[in-house]
C-alpha positions as a Markdown table, in Angstrom:
| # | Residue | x | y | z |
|---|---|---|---|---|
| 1 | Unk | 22.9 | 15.1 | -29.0 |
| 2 | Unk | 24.2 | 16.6 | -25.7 |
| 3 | Unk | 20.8 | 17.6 | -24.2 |
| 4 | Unk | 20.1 | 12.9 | -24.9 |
| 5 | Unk | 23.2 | 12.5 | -23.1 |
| 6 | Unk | 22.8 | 14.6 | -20.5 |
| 7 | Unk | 19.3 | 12.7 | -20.1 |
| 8 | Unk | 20.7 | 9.3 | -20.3 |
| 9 | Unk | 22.6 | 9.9 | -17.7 |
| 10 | Unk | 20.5 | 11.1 | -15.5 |
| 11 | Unk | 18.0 | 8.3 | -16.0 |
| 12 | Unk | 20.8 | 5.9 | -15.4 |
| 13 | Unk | 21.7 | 7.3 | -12.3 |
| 14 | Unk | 18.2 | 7.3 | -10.9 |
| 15 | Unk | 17.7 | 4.1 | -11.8 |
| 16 | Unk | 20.7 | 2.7 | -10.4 |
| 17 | Unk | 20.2 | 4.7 | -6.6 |
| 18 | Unk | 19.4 | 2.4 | -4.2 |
| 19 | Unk | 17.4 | 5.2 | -2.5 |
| 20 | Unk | 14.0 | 5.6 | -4.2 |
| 21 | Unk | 13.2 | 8.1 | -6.9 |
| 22 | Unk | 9.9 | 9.8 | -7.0 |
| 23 | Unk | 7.4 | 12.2 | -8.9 |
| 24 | Unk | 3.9 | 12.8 | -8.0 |
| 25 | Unk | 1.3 | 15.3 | -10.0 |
| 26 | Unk | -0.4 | 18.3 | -7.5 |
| 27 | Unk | -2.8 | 16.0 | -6.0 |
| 28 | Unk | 0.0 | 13.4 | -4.6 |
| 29 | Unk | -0.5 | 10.3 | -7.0 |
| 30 | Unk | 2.5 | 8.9 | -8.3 |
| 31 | Unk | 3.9 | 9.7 | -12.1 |
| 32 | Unk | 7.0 | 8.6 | -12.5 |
| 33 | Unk | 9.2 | 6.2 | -10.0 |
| 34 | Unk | 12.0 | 4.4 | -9.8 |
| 35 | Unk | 12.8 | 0.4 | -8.7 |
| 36 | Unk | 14.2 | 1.5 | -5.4 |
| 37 | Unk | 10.9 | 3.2 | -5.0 |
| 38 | Unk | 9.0 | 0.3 | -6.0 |
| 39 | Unk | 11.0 | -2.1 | -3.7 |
| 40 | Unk | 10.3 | 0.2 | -0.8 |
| 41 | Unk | 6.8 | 0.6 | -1.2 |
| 42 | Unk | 6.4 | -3.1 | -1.0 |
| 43 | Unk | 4.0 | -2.2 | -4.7 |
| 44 | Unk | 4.8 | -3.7 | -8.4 |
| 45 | Unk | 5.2 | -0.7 | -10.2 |
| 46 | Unk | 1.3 | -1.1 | -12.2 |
| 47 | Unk | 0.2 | -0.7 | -8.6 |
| 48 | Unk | 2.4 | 2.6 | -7.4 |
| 49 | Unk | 1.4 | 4.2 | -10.8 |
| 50 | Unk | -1.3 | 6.4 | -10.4 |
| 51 | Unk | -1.8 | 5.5 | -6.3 |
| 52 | Unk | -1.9 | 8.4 | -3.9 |
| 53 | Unk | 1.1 | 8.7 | -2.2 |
| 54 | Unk | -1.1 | 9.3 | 1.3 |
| 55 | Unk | -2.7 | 5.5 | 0.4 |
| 56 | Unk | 0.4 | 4.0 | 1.4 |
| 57 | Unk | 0.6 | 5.9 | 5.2 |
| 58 | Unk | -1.4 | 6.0 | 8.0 |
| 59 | Unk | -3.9 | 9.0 | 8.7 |
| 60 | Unk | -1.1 | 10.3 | 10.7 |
| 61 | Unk | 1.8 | 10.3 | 8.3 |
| 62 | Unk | -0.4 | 11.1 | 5.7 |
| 63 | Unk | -1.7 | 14.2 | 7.6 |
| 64 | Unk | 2.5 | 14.9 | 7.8 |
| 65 | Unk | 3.0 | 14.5 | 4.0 |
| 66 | Unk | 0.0 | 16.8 | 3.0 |
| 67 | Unk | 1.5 | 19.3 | 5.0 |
| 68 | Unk | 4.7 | 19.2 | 3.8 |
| 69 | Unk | 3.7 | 19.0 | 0.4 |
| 70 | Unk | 1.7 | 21.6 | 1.2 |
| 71 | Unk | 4.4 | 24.3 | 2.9 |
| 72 | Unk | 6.9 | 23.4 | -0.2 |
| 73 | Unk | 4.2 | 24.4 | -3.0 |
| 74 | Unk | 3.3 | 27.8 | -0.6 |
| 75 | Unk | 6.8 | 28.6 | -0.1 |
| 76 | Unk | 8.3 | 27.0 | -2.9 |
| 77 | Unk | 10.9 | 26.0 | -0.7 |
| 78 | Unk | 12.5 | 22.4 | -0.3 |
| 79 | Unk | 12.3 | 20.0 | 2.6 |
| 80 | Unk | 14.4 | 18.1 | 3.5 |
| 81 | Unk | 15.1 | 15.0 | 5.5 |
| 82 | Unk | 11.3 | 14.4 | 6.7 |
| 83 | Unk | 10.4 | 11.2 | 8.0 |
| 84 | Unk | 7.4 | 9.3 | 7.3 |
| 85 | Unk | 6.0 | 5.6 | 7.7 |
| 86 | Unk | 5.1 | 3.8 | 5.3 |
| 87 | Unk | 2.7 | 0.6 | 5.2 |
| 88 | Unk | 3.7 | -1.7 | 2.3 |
| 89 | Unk | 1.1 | -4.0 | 0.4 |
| 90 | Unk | 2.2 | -7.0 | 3.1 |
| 91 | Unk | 1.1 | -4.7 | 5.9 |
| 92 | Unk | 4.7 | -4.5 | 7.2 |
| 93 | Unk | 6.0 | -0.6 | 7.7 |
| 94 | Unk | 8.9 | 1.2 | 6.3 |
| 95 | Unk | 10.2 | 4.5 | 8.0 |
| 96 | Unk | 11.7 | 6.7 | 5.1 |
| 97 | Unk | 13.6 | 10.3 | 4.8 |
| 98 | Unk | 12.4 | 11.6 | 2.4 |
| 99 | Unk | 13.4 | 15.0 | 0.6 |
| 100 | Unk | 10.5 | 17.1 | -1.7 |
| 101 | Unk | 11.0 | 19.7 | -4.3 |
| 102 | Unk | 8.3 | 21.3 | -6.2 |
| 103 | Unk | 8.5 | 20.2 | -9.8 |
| 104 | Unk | 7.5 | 23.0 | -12.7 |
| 105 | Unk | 6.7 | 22.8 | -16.3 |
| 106 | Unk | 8.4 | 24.7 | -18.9 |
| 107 | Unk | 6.7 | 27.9 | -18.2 |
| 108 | Unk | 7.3 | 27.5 | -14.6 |
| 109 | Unk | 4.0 | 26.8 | -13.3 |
| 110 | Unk | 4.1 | 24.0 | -10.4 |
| 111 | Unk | 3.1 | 21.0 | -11.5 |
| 112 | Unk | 3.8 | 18.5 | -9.0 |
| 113 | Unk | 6.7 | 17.0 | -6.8 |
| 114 | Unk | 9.9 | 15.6 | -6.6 |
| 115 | Unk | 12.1 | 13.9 | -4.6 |
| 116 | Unk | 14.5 | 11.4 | -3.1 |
| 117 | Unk | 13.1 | 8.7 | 0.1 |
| 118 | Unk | 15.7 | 6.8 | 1.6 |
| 119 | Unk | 14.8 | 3.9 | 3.8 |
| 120 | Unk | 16.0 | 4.3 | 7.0 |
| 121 | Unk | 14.1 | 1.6 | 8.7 |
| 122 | Unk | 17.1 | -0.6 | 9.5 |
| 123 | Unk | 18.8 | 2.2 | 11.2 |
| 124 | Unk | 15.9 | 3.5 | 13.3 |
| 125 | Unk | 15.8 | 0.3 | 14.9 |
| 126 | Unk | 19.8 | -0.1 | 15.6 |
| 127 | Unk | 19.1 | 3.7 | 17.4 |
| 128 | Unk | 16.6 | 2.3 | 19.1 |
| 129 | Unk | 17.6 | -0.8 | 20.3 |
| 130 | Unk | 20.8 | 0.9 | 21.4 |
| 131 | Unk | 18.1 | 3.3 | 23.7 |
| 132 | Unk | 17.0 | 0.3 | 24.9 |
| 133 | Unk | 20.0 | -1.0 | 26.0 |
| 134 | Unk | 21.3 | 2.3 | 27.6 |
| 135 | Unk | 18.5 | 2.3 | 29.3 |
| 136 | Unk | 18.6 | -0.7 | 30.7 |
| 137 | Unk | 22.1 | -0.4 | 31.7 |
| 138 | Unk | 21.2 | 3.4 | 33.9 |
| 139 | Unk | 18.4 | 1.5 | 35.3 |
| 140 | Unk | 20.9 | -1.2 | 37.0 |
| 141 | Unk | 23.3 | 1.0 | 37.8 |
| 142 | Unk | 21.2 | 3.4 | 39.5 |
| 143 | Unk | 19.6 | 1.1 | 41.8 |
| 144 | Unk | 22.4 | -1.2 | 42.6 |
| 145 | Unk | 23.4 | -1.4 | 46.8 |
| 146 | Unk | 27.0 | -1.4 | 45.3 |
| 147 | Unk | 29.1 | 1.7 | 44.2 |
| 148 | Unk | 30.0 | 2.2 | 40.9 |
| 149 | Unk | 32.1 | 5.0 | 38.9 |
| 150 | Unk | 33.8 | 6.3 | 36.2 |
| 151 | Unk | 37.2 | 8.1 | 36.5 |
| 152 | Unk | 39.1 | 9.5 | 33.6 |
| 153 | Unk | 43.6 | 8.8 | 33.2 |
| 154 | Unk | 43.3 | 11.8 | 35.9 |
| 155 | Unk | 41.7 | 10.3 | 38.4 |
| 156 | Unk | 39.1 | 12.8 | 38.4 |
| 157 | Unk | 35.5 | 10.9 | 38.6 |
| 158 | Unk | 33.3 | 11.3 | 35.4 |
| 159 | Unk | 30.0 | 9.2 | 36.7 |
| 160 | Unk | 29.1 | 7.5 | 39.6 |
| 161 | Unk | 26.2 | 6.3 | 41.0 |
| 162 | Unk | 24.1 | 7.5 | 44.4 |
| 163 | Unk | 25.1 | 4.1 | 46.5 |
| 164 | Unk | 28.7 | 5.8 | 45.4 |
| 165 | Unk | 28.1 | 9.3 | 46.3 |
| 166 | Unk | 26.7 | 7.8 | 50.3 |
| 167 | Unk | 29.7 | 5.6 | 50.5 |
């Protein structure tokens, strides 16, 4: 009765993640999933089922992911916070952390994987729109005729530009 509970749980908490849930057997197709994963993948879950994980990523990526999987099976170590790309059925692209863990049967013997990907496509784009910007803003300062600079409640100067530094 404890060991259902315990399972209940568990199942109720990985389907309710937002982050996608994953298995996949030795070879890298997908066993077991949840929504989240689904959702991310841009796949109905009749299509995930069974598909090679390195189906849904480019020959780059999926170059990455075989090696990954292939260090955490060797060293039986997990990794952690990995980031791949992955295409979704619409041909749109999804850039994911993902963590692996080597999953065992009851006698201990590897039998696949395990982990959690988050999407962190939203945020990759914030970091690098905000690069963007940064850049944009060095590029104008550092070529403006005028001075410009930076001085902390001191008075000390913290940043200035050249047309400062000949003035």
């Amino acid at each position: 009765e404890a060991l259902r509970e315990v399972e209940e749980k568990c199942q109720a908490i990985i389907a309710n993640i937002e982050d996608g849930y994953y298995e996949v057997d030795l070879e890298g197709h997908f066993t077991d999933f949840n929504d989240a994963m689904s959702r991310i993948a841009g796949r109905s879950r009749r299509e995930l089922m069974g598909m090679n994980a390195r189906k849904i990523m480019d020959e780059y990526h999926a170059r990455q992911a075989f090696e990954v999987f292939q260090k955490v099976y060797y060293t039986e170590m997990p990794a952690r916070a990995v980031d791949w790309e992955l295409i979704r059925k619409s041909g749109s692209r999804r850039i994911v952390e993902v963590s692996v863990s080597l999953k065992r049967d009851m006698d201990s013997r590897p039998i696949g994987f395990l982990g959690i990907a988050r999407d962190i496509t939203h945020r990759r784009m914030v970091e690098q729109a905000l690069r963007d910007s940064e850049e944009k803003y060095r590029t104008i300062i550092e070529n403006i005729e005028d001075g410009y600079y930076e001085v902390d409640l001191a008075g000390n100067f913290t940043f200035f530009n050249n047309a400062m530094a000949k003035i």
